[in-house]
N, C-alpha and C positions, 0 to 999 in steps of 0.2 A: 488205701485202694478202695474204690466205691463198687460194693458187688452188684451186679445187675440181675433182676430175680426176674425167671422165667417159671410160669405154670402150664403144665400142657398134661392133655390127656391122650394127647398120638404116642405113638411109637417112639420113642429117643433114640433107641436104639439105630433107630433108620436115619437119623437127624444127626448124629456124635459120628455116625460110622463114616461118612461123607467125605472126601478129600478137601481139606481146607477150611471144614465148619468151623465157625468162630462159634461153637457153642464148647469147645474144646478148651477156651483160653481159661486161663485161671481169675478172673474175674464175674465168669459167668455160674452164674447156681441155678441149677435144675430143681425143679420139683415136678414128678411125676403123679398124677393121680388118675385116679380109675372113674370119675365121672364130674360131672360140672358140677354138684354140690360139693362134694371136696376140696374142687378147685377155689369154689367160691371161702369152704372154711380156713383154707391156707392163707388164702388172698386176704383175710380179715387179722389175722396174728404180721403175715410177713409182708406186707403191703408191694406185692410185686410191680414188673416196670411192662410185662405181656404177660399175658393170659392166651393160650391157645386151646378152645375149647370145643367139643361138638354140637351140631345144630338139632340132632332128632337123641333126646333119651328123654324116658320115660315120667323120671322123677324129675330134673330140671332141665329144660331144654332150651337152646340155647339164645333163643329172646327172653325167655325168662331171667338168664342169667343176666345179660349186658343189662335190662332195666332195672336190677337189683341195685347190679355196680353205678351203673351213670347217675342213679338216684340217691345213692349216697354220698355226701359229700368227703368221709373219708377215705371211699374208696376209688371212686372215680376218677382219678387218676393214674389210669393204667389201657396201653393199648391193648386191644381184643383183637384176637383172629379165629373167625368163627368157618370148621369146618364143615363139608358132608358130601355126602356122594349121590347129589339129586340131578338128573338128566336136566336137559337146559329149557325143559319143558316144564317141570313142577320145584320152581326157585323162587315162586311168591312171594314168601312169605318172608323168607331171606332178607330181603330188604328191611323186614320193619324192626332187625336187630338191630342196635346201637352200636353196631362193632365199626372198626377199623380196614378191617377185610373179610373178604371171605374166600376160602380156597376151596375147588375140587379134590377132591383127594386124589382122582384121577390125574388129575398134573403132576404127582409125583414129588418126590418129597424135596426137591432142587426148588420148586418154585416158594413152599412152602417155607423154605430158609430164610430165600432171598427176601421172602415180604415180612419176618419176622426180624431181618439185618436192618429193613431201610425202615419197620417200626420205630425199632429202640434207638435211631435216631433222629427219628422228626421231633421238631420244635415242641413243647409246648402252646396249646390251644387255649383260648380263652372266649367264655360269653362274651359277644358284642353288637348289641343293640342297638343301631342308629342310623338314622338317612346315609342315603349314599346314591352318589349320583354317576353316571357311567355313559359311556359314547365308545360308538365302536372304529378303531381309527380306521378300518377299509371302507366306513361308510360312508359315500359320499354328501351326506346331507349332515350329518356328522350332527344327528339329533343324540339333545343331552334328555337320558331317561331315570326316573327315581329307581331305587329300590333299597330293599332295607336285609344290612346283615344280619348274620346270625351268628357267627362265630370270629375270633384272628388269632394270624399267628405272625410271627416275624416272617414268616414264607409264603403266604395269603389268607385268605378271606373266602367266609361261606356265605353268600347272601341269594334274599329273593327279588324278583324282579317280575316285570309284567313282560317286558321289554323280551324279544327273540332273541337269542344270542349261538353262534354257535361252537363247540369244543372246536378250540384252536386260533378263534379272536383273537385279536390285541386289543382290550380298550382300555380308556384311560378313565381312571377313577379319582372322586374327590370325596372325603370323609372327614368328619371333625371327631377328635377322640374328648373324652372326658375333661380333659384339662385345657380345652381349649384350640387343642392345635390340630390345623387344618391340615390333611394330611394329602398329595396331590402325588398321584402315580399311575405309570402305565403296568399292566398285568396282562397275561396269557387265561385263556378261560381253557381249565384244563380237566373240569367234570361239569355234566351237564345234568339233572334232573326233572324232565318233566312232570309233574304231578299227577296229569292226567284227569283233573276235574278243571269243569268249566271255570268255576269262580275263583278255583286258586291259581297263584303263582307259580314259575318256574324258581326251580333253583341252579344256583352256580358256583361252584369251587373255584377261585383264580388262584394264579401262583402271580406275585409281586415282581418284577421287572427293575431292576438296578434301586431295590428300594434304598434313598438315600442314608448315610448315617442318624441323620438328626430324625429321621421316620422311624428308623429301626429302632433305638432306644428309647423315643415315646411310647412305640408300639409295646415294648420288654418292661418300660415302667410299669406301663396300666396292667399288661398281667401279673406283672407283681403284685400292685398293689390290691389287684381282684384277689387273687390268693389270699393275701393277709387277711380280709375283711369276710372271705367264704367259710 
């Protein structure tokens, strides 16, 4: 049985007490700790599968952590959920963590579950570096725009783009992966990031749309075989 390791520095107590948590089941291993350096020295012995950790202390806080993690190669693989309880006016900075989410504490510890259940199941992510061409199918001019990813996974793609696009598009995309094969799909664009400087790019999360079988296994090769060679 494959245990799935969890680090957190919240309350468990609040988290276990729950009607229905899956952090109850017997495949799930807790680890408790008292601040994100702790978190981070566990995370280096048990190589966990989430990290749930705070954004404001003193001694490590919590962009310091995630660019610890993400810049290590045997660590970084592990989702981050970065919490704190900052009014919706001073969350700046929040952003330039590498995490996976970030929760209000004020949302209460229900939401907090639910984003650390649909963590520890998302796909595997992989660097991917390479043109990519996109059109948005509500557009009636149905102009084909470059841009270039950043990340994949079997479930989508993080890439930049000049091109306007808005959360909740359908467009259709063309990509050629490493070994050749040109990869042709439609996606939902389902995060949006403005940059906010002139001269850069926007970015955009899509999720994949009936990605074929033979797409989906090229797509699982290469992170394969990115792994092997990382």
């Amino acid at each position: 049985m494959k245990i799935t390791k969890i680090i957190t520095t919240q309350n468990i107590q609040a988290l276990t007490d729950m009607k229905d948590s899956f952090l109850k089941r017997a495949d799930i291993r807790i680890f408790p700790v008292c601040s994100n350096k702790e978190a981070l020295d566990i995370h280096k012995v048990e190589k966990a599968d989430l990290i749930i950790a705070s954004l404001d202390e003193s001694v490590m806080n919590g962009e310091l952590l995630c660019s610890l993690i993400r810049e290590d190669k045997e660590l970084r693989y592990v989702s981050l959920i970065i919490t704190h309880s900052r009014g919706s006016n001073d969350i700046t900075d929040i952003f330039k963590c590498r995490a996976n989410a970030f929760i209000d504490l004020s949302a209460g510890p229900s939401i907090l579950l639910s984003k650390a259940h649909q963590l520890l199941n998302i796909p595997m992510r992989e660097t991917f570096r390479a043109p990519i061409f996109v059109k948005v199918k509500q557009d009636p001019k149905l102009d084909l725009s470059l841009g270039y990813s950043e990340n994949i996974s079997i479930t989508g793609m993080l890439f930049d783009s000049e091109k306007i696009i808005s959360k909740g598009d359908i467009i259709q995309c063309n990509f050629v992966l490493p070994d050749s094969i040109l990869v042709r799909t439609e996606a939902e664009v389902v995060r949006f990031a403005d940059k906010g400087i002139e001269s850069a790019t926007n970015q955009y999360g899509i999720r994949f749309i009936e990605l074929s079988d033979r797409f989906r296994k090229a797509i699982e090769s290469y992170i394969r075989k990115k792994k092997e060679t990382s």
